[in-house]
C-alpha positions in Angstrom: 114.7 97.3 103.9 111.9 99.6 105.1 111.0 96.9 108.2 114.8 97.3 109.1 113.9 100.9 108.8 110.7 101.0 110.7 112.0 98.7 113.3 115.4 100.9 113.5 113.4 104.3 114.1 110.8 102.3 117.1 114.4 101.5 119.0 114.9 104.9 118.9 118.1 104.7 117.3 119.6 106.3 113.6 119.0 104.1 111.0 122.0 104.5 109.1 123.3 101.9 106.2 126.0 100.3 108.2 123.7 99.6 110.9 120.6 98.4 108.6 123.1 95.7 106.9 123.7 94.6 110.1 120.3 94.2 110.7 119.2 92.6 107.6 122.5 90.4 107.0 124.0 90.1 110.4 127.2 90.5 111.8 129.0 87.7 109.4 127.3 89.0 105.7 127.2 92.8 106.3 130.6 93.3 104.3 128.7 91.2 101.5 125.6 93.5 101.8 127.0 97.0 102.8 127.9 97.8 98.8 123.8 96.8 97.9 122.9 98.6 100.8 123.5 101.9 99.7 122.1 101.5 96.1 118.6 100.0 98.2 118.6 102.7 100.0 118.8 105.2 96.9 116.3 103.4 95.2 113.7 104.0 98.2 114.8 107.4 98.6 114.0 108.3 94.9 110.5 106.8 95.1 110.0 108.6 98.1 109.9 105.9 100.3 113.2 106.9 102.5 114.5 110.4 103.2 117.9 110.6 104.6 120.0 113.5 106.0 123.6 114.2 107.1 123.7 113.1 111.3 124.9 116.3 113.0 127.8 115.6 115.8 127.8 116.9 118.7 130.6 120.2 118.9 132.8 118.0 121.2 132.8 115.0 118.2 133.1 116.7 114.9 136.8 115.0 114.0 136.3 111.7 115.9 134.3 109.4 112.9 132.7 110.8 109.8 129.4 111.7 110.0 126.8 109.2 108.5 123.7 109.5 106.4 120.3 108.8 108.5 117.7 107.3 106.6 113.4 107.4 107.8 110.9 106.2 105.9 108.5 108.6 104.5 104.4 108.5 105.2 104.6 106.9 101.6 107.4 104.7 103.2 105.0 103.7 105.7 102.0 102.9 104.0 104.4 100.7 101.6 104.8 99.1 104.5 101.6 98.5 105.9 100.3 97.6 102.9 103.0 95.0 102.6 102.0 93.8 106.6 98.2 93.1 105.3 99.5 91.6 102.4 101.5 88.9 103.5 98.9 89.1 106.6 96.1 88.3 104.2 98.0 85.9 101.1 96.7 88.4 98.4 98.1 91.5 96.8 96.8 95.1 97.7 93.4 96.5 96.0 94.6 98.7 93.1 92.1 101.3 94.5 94.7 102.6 96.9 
């Protein structure tokens, strides 16, 4: 979920839940996936690893599609991450000393 994430934001693009099922499941899962999505996504957000926010549209799109929730990962998020990276880099679990 945070890779999706991370990999999401360097596109440049919104990471929104949709789009991360997509990117996790593709295109023939994501209905299977788009109900666990959500709760993931809650789960990171309350341990701080993801903070989301309400998209603004611009004034000439407010009544064309509902707005959607944008989720970013958090510096906590991204250390996760990284620390994840080295782990599966290295074969062995992080150093409790972090």
């Amino acid at each position: 979920m945070l890779a999706a994430i991370a990999a999401t934001e360097q596109e440049g693009w919104p990471a929104y839940g949709y789009q991360l099922a997509k990117r996790i499941a593709g295109d023939s899962a994501v209905a299977a996936l788009t109900g666990s999505i959500y709760k993931s996504l809650a789960r990171h957000e309350a341990a701080g690893y993801v903070s989301s926010r309400w998209e603004s549209l611009p004034g000439s799109m407010p009544d064309s599609r509902p707005r959607r929730r944008v989720y970013s990962l958090t510096e906590n998020g991204k250390c996760l991450l990284e620390q994840s990276d080295e782990q599966s880099i290295s074969g062995r679990a992080p150093s409790s000393s972090n």
